[in-house]
C-alpha positions as CSV (number, residue, x, y, z in Angstrom):
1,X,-14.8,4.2,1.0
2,X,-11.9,2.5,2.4
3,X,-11.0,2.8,5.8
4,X,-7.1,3.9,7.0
5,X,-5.9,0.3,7.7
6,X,-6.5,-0.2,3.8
7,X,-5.2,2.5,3.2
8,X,-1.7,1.6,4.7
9,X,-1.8,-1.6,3.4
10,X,-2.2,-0.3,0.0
11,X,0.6,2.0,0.9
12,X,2.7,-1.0,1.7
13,X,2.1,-3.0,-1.0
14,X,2.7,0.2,-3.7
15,X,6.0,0.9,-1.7
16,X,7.2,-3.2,-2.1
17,X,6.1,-2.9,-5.4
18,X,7.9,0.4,-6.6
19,X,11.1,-1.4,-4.6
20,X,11.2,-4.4,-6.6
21,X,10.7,-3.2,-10.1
């Protein structure tokens, strides 16, 4: 299981990567 600070971070880095393609 991943814990909520993961979580955000994977959050993060989906967001940056939906923003630069």
């Amino acid at each position: 299981m991943i814990n909520c600070n993961e979580l955000h971070l994977i959050v993060k880095l989906d967001r940056l990567d939906t923003t630069l393609h």
